[in-house]
C-alpha positions in Angstrom: 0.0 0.0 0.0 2.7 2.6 0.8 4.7 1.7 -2.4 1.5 3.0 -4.2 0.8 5.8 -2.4 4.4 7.0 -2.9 3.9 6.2 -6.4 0.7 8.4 -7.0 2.1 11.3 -5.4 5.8 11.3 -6.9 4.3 10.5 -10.7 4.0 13.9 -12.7 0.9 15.6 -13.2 -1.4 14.4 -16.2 -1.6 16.5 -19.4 -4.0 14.1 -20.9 -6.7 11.7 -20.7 -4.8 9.0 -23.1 -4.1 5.6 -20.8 -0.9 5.7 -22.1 1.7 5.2 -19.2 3.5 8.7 -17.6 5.6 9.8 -19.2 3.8 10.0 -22.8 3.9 11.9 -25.6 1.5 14.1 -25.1 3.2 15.2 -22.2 6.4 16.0 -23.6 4.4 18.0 -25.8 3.1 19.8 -22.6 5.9 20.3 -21.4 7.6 21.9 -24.7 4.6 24.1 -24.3 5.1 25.3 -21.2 8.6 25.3 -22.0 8.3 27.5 -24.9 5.8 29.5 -22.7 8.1 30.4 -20.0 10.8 31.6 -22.5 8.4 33.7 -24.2 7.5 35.4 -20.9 11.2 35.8 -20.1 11.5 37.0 -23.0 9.0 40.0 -23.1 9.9 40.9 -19.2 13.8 41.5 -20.6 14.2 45.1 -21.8 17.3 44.3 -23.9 14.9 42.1 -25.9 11.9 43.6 -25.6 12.9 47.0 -26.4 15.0 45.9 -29.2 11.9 44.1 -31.0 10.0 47.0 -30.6 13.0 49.2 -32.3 13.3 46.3 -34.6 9.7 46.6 -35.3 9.5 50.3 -35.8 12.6 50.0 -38.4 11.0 47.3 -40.4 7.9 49.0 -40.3 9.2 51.9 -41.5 10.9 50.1 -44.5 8.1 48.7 -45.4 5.9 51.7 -45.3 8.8 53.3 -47.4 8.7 50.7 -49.8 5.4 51.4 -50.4 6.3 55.0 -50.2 8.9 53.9 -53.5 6.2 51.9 -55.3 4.1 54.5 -55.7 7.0 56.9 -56.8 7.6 54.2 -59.8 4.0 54.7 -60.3 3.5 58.4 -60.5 7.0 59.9 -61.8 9.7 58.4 -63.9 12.7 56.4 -63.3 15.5 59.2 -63.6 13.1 61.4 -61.6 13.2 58.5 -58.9 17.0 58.0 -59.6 17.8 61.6 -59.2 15.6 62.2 -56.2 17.4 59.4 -54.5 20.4 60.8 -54.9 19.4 63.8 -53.6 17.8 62.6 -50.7 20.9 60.4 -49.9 23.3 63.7 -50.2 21.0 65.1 -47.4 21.5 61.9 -45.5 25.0 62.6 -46.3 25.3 66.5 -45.4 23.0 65.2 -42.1 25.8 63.0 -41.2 28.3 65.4 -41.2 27.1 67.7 -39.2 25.5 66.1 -36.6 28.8 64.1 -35.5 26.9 61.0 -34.6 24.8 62.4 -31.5 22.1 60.6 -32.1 23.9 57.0 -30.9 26.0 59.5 -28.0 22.2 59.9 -26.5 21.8 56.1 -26.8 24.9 55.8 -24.7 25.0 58.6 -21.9 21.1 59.3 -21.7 20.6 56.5 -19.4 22.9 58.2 -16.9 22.6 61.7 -17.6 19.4 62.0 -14.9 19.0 65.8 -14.2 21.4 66.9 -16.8 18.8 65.2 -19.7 17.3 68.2 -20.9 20.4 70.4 -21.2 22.6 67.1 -23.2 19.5 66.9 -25.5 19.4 70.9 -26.7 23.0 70.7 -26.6 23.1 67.9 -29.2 20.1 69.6 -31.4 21.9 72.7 -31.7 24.9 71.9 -32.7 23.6 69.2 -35.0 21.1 71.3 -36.7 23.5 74.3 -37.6 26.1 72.4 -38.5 24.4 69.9 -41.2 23.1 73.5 -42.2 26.2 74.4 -43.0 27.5 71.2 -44.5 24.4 71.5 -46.5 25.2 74.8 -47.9 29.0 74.1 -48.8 27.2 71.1 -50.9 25.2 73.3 -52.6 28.5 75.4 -53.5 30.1 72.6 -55.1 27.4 71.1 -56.9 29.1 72.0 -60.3 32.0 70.2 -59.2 31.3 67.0 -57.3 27.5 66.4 -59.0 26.5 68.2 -61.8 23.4 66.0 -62.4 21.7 67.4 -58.8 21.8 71.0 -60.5 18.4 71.6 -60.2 18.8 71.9 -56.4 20.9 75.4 -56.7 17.6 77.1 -57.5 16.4 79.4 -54.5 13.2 77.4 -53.3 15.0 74.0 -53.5 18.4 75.0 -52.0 16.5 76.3 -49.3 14.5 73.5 -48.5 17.7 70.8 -49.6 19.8 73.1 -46.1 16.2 73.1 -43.9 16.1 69.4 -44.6 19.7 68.2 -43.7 19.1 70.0 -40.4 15.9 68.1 -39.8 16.9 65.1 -40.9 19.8 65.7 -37.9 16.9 66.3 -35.5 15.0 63.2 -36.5 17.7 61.0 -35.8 18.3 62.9 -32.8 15.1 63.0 -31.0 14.8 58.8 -32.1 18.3 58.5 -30.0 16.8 60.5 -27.3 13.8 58.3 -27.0 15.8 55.5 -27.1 18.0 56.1 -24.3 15.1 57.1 -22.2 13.5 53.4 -22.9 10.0 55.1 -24.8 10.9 52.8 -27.5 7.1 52.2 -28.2 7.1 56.4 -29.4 10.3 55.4 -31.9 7.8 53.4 -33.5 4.7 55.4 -33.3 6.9 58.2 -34.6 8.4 56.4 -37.5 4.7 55.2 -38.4 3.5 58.8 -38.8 6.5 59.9 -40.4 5.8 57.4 -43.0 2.1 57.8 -43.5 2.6 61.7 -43.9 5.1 61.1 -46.2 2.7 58.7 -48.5 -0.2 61.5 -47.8 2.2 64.1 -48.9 3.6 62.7 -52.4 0.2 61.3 -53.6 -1.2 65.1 -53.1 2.3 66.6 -54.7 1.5 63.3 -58.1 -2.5 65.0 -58.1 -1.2 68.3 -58.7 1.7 67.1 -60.6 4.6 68.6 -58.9 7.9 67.6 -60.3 9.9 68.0 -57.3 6.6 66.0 -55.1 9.2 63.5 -53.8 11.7 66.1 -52.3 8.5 68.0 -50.9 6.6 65.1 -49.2 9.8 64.2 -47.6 10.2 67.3 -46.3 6.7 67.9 -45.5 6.3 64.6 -43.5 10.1 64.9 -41.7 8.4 68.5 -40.3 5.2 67.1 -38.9 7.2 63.8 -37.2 9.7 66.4 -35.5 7.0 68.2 -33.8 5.1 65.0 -32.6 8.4 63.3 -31.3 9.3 66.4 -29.2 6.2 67.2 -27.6 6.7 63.9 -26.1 10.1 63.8 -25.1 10.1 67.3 -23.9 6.7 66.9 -22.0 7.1 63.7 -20.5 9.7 61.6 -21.3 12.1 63.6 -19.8 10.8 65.4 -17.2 10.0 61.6 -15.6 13.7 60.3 -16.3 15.4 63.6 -14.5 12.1 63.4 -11.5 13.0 59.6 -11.4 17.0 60.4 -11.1 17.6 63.8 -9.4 21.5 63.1 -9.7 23.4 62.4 -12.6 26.7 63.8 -13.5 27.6 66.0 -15.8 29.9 64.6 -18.4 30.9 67.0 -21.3 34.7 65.6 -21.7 33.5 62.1 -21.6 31.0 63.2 -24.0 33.0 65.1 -26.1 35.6 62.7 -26.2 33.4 59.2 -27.3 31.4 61.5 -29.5 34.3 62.5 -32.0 35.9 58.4 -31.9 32.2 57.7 -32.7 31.8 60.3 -35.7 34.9 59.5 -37.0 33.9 55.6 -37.2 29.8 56.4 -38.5 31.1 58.9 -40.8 33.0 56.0 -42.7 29.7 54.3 -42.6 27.0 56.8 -43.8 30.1 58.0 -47.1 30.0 54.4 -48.0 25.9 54.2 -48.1 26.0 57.5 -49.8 29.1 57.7 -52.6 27.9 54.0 -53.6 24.7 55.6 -55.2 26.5 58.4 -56.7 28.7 56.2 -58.3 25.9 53.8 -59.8 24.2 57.3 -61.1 28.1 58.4 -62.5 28.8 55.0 -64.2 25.4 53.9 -65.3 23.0 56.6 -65.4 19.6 57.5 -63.3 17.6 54.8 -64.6 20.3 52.5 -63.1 20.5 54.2 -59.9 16.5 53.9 -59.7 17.1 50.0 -59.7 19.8 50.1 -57.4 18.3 52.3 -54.9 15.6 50.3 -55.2 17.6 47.4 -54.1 19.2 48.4 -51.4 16.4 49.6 -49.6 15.3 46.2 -49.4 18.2 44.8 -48.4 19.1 47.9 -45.6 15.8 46.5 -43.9 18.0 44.0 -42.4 20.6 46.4 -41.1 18.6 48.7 -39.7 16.4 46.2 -38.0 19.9 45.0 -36.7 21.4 48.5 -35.2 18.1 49.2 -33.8 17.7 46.5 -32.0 21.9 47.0 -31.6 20.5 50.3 -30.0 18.9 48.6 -26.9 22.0 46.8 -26.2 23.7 49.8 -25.8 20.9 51.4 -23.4 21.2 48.1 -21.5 25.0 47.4 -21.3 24.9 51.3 -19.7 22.4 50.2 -17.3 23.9 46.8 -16.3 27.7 47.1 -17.8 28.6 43.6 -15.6 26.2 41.5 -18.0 27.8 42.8 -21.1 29.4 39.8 -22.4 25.7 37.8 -21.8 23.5 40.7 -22.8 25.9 40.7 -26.4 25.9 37.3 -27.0 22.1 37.0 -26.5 21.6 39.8 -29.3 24.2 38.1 -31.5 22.2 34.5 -31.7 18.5 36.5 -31.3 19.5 38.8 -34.4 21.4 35.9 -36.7 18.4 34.0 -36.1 16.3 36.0 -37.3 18.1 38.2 -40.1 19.1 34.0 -41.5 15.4 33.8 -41.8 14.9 36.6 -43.9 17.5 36.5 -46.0 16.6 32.9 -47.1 12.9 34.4 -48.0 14.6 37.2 -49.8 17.0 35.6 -51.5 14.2 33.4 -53.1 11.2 36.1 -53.4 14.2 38.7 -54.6 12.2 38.7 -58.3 8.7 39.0 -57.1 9.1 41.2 -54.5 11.3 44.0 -56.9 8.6 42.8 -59.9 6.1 45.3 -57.7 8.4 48.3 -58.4 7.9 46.9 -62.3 9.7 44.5 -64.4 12.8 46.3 -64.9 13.6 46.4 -61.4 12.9 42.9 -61.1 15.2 42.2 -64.0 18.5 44.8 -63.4 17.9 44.7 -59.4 18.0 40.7 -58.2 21.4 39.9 -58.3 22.4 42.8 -56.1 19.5 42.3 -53.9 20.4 38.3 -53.2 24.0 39.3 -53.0 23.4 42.3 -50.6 20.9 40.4 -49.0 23.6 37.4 -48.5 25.8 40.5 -46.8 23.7 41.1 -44.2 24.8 37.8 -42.7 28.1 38.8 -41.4 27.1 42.2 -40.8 24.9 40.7 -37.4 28.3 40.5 -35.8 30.1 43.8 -37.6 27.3 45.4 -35.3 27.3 43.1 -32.2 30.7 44.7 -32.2 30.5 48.1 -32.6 28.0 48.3 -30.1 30.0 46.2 -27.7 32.7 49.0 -28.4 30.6 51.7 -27.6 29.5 50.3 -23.9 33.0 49.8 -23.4 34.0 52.7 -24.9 36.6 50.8 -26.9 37.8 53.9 -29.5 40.2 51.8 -31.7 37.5 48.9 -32.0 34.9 51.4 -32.7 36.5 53.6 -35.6 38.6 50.5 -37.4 35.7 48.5 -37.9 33.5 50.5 -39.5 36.9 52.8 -41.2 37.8 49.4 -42.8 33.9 48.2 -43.8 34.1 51.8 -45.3 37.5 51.4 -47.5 36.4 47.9 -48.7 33.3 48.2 -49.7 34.0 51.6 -51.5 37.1 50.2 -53.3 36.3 47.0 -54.0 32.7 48.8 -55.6 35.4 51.2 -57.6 36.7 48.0 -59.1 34.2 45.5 -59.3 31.2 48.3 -60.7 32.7 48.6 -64.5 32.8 44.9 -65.0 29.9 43.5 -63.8 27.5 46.6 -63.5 24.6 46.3 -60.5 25.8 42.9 -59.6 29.4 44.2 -58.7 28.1 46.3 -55.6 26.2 43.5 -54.2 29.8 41.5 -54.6 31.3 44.2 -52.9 29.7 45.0 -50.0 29.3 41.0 -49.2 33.4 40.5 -49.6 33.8 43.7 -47.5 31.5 42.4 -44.7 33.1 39.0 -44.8 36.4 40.5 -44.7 35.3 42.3 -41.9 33.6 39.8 -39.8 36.2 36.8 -40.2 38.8 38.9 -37.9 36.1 39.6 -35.1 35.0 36.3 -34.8 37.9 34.5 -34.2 38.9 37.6 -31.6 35.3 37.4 -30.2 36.2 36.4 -26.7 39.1 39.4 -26.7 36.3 42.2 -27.6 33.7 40.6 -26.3 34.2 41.6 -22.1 32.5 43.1 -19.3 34.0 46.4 -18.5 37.1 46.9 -15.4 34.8 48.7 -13.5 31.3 47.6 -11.9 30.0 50.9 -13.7 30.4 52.3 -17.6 
């Protein structure tokens, strides 16, 4: 009788009603469920994950949206409007770039810790940002004849104005997402990409009805406007006001700041030239139409990357936070993001005809190979990025600027070389030898980089 008893209350717990003996099938299956379950809810109660799906999410979403924004571009103007308009919307990017020295990821990193000292590092960052892309915006404009005589039509007075207006707000946009970041309000990085991409869709099929030529520059513009206002009513209002309330101390760290924030501009600046000369030199060698079909291209393939450094984004925040779980929080992002960007580059790499066919059947027919290969690329770029944000918790400076310095030189030259012989194709080759060249060196000094920081604290 005791043998039975002991029996009955040691056994596990019935899943089923099957007479099977314990332990069946169906309750393995019960407990992968549960299993799975528990993950999931570990999974959504850890910021560094959850945070970095939502900025995933609100990346992706936003390339998707702008996709859509694209297709309808193909629809309404031609393809050396599109190609041109690209071009000149990437030379914004570029002029942005310049002159905000990479503030945007400096809030990621030291708005976690700045407590009363938010507001001020904020305004700091937006004013030097915004007058100095102005600036770098208006020496572009000077040199136009020289460096890019095909973007002419942007010396005229309306357009020259709004080309400078734009490169500062495109310095604020990035900004204020940085901001937010820091500050954990992921969820208004996604609202705020979401209505910056609706507007902008609103925007160019009013500027198509009344058949404005320059409709793309304006509902860019138009849309980056309304998005600034949204984002900073929040962050000013209540996101920070609750951070500095819920951390009265904080110190002030301008040399720190200043310091990180020029290693850091040095390093994205090699980024952002190669994502920017790469189109002018499609548009130089092969024409606007060409340029449309790459452009096209690699906005598809980008989706990866940027879903990858936003997510990158929250491992910053949370290495800041918790700088002793570094090498755990890194190497959960690392598998979590290969995962994922594996799976999506297998669907591309298949769909990579249908999904450029909705553009129209030229795009599907000049732009698959360099999608698949750039597609392929983003691979190896997971852990180019694992690394660079690993560098910027630990404040690494020489990790920080060679990776992306030699990403930069490789990809550019390698283009420069490969672009005359085998047109499109020979970007896509380039930028997935560069990446490879790139990543090989990290991963077999992963466990060097890859470390908690001296102190207890970043």
């Amino acid at each position: 009788m005791i043998p039975e008893l002991t029996r009955r209350r040691t056994a596990p717990a019935r899943a089923c009603s099957c007479p099977l003996p314990l332990p069946c099938e169906c309750t393995y299956r019960a407990l992968l469920r549960a299993r799975a379950t528990a993950m999931l809810r570990r999974t959504a109660g850890e910021p560094l994950l959850r945070n970095g799906h939502i900025l995933a999410a609100s990346a992706v979403l936003a390339a998707g949206l702008g996709a859509l924004f694209w297709i309808f571009a193909t629809r309404w103007y031609s393809a050396e409007t599109v190609g041109t308009s690209y071009a000149a919307l990437s030379v914004a990017a570029l002029m942005s770039a310049l002159g905000r020295f990479n503030l945007g990821d400096v809030l990621v990193r030291f708005v976690p810790r700045a407590g009363r000292h938010t507001g001020r590092l904020v305004l700091k960052c937006y004013a030097i940002a915004g007058v100095f892309s102005a600036l770098a915006a208006c020496g572009f404009l000077l040199l136009i004849p020289v460096i890019a005589p095909s973007l002419d039509f942007l010396r005229s007075p309306l357009l020259g104005t709004a080309f400078v207006i734009a490169a500062a707000g495109y310095s604020i946009f990035d900004l204020q997402d940085g901001a937010l970041t820091g500050l954990r309000r992921t969820g208004w990085v996604l609202g705020e990409n979401v209505i910056f991409a609706a507007a902008k869709a609103c925007a160019l099929a009013a500027c198509a009805a009344l058949a404005i030529g320059t409709g793309i520059l304006t509902s860019w513009a138009v849309a980056l406007v309304l998005a600034i206002l949204i984002a900073n009513s929040v962050l000013f209002r209540h996101a920070i006001p609750a951070h500095q309330h819920a951390d009265r101390e904080g110190a002030p760290m301008p040399g720190r700041v200043k310091r990180y924030a020029t290693a850091d501009y040095l390093g994205k600046l090699a980024g952002i030239t190669t994502y920017t000369v790469l189109p002018l030199a499609v548009l130089a060698h092969l024409g606007a139409a060409q340029n449309a079909y790459y452009s096209l291209a690699w906005i598809i393939a980008d989706t990866f990357n940027i879903a990858v450094l936003s997510m990158g984004f929250s491992l910053v925040v949370e290495g800041a936070h918790t700088p002793e779980r570094l090498p755990e929080l890194a190497r959960r992002m690392l598998r979590h993001a290969g995962l994922l960007v594996l799976a999506a580059t297998a669907v591309v790499v298949v769909a990579a005809p249908w999904i450029l066919s909705l553009f129209g059947p030229d795009y599907a027919r000049y732009g698959t190979p360099v999608l698949r290969l750039m597609a392929v690329a983003s691979l190896p770029t997971v852990l180019i990025i694992v690394a660079i944000d690993v560098a910027r918790v630990l404040r690494n400076l020489r990790l920080l600027i060679g990776v992306q310095a030699a990403q930069c030189v490789l990809t550019v030259g390698l283009t420069l070389v490969l672009l005359p012989r085998y047109g499109l194709a020979g970007v896509g080759l380039a930028w997935l030898l560069a990446c490879c060249a790139v990543a090989v060196p990290l991963l077999l000094t992963l466990p060097r980089w890859m470390r908690a920081p001296e102190g207890s604290r970043a």
